[in-house]
N, C-alpha and C positions, 0 to 999 in steps of 0.2 A: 274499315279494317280494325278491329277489335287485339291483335297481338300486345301484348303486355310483354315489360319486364316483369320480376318477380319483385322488385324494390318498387314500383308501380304498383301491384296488387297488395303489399302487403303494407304500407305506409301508412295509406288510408284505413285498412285496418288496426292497424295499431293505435291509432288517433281516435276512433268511433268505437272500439272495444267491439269487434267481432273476428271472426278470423275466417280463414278460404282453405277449402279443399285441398291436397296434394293428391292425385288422383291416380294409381299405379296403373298405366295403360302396359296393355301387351298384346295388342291387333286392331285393325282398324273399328272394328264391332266395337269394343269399349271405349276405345276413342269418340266414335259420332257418337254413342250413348252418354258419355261422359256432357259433352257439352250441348247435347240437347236439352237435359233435365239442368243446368246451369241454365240456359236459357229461358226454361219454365219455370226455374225459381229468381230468374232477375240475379243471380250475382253470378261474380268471378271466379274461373276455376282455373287448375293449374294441371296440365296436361304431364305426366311425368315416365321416361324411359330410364328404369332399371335396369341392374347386368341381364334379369332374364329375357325383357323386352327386346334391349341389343345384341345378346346372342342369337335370336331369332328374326330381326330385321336388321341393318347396316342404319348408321345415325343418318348419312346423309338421306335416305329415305323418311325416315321417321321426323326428320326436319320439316320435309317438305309435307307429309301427312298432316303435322300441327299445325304447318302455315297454312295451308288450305283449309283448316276447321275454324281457325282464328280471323281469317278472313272474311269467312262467308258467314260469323256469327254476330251477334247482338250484345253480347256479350264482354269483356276482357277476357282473353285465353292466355296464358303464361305457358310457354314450349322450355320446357328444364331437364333437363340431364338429371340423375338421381344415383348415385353413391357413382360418382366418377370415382375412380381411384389413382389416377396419372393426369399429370398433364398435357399429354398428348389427348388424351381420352375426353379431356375440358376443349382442347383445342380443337377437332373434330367438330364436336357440339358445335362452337361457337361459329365454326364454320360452314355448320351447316346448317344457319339458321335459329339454331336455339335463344332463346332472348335469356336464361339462365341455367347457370350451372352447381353442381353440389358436388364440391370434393370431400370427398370421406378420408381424414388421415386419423384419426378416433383410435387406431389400434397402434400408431405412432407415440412416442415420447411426446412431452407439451412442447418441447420447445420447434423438434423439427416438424411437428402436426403445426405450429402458428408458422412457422418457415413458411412452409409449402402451400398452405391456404393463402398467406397472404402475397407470395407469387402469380396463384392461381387467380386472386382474385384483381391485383394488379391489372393480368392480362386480360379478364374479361372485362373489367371498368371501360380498359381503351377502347373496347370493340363495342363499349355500349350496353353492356348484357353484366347484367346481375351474378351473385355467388353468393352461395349460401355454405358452409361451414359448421364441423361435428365438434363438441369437446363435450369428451365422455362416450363410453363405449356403449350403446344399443343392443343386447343379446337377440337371440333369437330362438323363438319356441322351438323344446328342442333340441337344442343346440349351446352356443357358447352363453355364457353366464354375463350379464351389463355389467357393467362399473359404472357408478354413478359420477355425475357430475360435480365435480367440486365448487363451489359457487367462486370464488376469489380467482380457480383457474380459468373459469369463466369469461372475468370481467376481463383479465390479462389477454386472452384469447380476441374477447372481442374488441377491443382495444388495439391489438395489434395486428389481426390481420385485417380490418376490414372490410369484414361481409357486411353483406344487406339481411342475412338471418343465420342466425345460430341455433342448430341441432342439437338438445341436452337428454341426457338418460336420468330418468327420474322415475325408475318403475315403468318404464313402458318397454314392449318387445316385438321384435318383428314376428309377423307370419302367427299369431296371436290368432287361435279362431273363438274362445268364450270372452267375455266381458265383465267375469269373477276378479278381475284384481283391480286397478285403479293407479292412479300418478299421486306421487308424492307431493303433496301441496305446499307441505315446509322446504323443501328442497327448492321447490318451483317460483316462492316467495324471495327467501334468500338470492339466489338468481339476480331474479327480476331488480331487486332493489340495487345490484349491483352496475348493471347495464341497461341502455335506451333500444337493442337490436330487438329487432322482432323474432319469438323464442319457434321454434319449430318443435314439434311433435313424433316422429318416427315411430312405425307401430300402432298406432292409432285405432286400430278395428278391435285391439283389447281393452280402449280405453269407456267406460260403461257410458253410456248415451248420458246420460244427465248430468255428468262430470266432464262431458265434451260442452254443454251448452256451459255451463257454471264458469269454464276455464275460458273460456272463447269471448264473454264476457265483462270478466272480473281481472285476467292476467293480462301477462303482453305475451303469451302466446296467441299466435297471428296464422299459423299454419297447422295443418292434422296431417300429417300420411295416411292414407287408405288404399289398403290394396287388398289384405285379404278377406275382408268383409263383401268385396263387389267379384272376387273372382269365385267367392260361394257363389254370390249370385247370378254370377253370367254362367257355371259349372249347370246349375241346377235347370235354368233354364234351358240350357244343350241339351242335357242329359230327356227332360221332359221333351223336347223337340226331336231328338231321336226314336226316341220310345213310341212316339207316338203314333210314327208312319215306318212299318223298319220295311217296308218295301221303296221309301226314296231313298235316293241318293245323290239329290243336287244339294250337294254345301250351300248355295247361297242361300237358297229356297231355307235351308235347315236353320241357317246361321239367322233369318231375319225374324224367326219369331225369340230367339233373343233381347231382340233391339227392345219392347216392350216393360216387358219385365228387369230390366238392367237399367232403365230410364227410372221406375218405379223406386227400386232399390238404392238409387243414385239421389234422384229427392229428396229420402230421409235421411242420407249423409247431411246432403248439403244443408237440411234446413237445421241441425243442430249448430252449425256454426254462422247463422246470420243475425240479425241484432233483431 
C-alpha cells in the first residue's frame, strides 16, 4: 500500500530540494493516468479533487477511487481534497478516506482565514491526515484579479495555524493556458526566509517549464498544481479519438486511447519537478 499523507510526500521533498505534483483529477481516466506515468517516472504524486471534480462525483466515491489507485501502486499516492471551502466539506474528505485536505479561506480577513485553517487543520491532525492552507488570494484567468501574498502575513499564518503546506500568490493564476508570465521570485524569497512550511504553487500550468524545474530545486516550494495543462491534454486526445471513428459509440472503447497520450503528457509534468 503506497497511500501517503501530504506531510509524507512533501517533507522529504523539502529536505532533498525537489518538489511533487498536485494533479487536478476529474474521472477515473485521469486518475489511472495520473499515477501510472508517476509510476514510470519512480516518484510521488498527489491525486487531487476540486469543486469541479466533486460536483460531478460525491467525495465518498472519489475517496475510495484514490484508495484503490494508491493501493495497487508502486509508488506514494497522497488522496487530497483541493480548495475545500467549509469544514464540513474537510470533514467528508477526511471521512472518507482522504489522507489530506486544503482549506481555502484566502478570500477571508487574516485573522478569521488563520481561525478557520487552524481549526480545520486541528481536526485533521486527529484523524491522522495532513492540511494544507492559502494566504494570499490566487486569481483566475479570466476572472478575479490575485493579491499577493504578503511575506510577514505569511509567517503569522504559518505559525498559527499549523499546516503541513502553505498556498502563496506570487504571480501565479488558476485555469492559466500559455506559459508567457512567470512567479515572482523576490516575493517567493522573502517567504521562504520567513517560514520552514513547505510553499505550494496553485496555478501551475502557467508557470514556464524551466522556472518549474529552477523553483523545485532552488526554493521550498515542494508542490505545483496542475490541472489545466493535462485537461488540454486529455481534451485533445478525446476529441482525436472521436474524430476518428464517428461511426462508434462505445465510451469505453472511446475513452481508452486516451490513457496513452495523457500518461505521455503527465511525464513531462512530473519530470520537471524531480531532482
Amino acid at each position: 500500500m503506497s497511500l501517503v499523507t501530504l506531510a509524507q510526500a512533501l517533507q522529504p521533498a523539502l529536505k532533498n530540494s525537489y518538489a511533487v505534483a498536485g494533479l487536478v483529477t476529474l474521472g477515473w481516466e485521469d486518475m489511472r493516468a495520473y499515477v501510472a506515468a508517476a509510476e514510470a517516472e519512480n516518484c510521488p504524486v498527489i491525486l487531487q479533487a476540486g469543486p469541479s471534480c466533486r460536483e460531478h462525483t460525491p467525495l465518498p466515491i472519489l475517496g475510495k477511487m484514490y484508495r484503490h489507485l494508491a493501493e495497487t501502486s508502486s509508488v506514494p499516492v497522497v488522496a487530497h481534497l483541493d480548495h475545500g471551502y467549509t469544514s464540513e466539506e474537510c470533514k467528508i474528505a477526511i471521512d472518507s478516506g482522504f489522507t489530506s485536505v486544503m482549506f481555502d479561506g484566502s478570500k477571508t480577513p487574516l485573522q478569521q482565514n488563520i481561525d478557520d485553517t487552524a481549526a480545520i487543520a486541528e481536526m485533521a491532525h486527529k484523524a491522522g491526515v495532513s492540511c494544507e492552507g492559502e494566504i494570499g488570494f490566487v486569481g483566475y484567468s479570466g476572472g478575479a484579479d490575485s493579491a499577493g501574498t504578503d511575506p510577514e502575513e505569511a509567517a503569522k499564518f504559518a505559525k498559527e495555524t499549523g499546516v503541513d503546506a502553505m498556498a502563496i500568490s506570487v504571480g501565479n493564476v488558476h485555469l492559466q493556458q500559455n506559459k508567457e508570465g512567470g512567479l515572482d521570485e523576490a516575493r517567493i524569497r522573502a517567504i521562504e526566509v520567513l517560514t520552514e512550511v513547505p510553499l505550494v504553487i496553485h496555478g501551475g500550468s502557467g508557470v514556464p517549464y524551466e522556472q518549474r524545474i529552477k523553483l523545485a530545486q532552488t526554493s521550498k516550494i515542494c508542490k505545483f498544481n496542475i490541472g489545466t495543462e493535462l485537461r488540454l491534454a486529455f481534451g485533445n486526445a478525446l476529441r482525436n479519438a472521436v474524430n476518428k471513428d464517428e461511426t462508434r459509440f462505445d465510451r469505453v472503447q472511446i475513452l481508452k486511447e486516451t490513457h496513452d497520450p495523457l500518461v505521455e503528457a503527465t511525464r513531462e509534468v512530473l519530470r520537471a519537478f524531480k531532482r
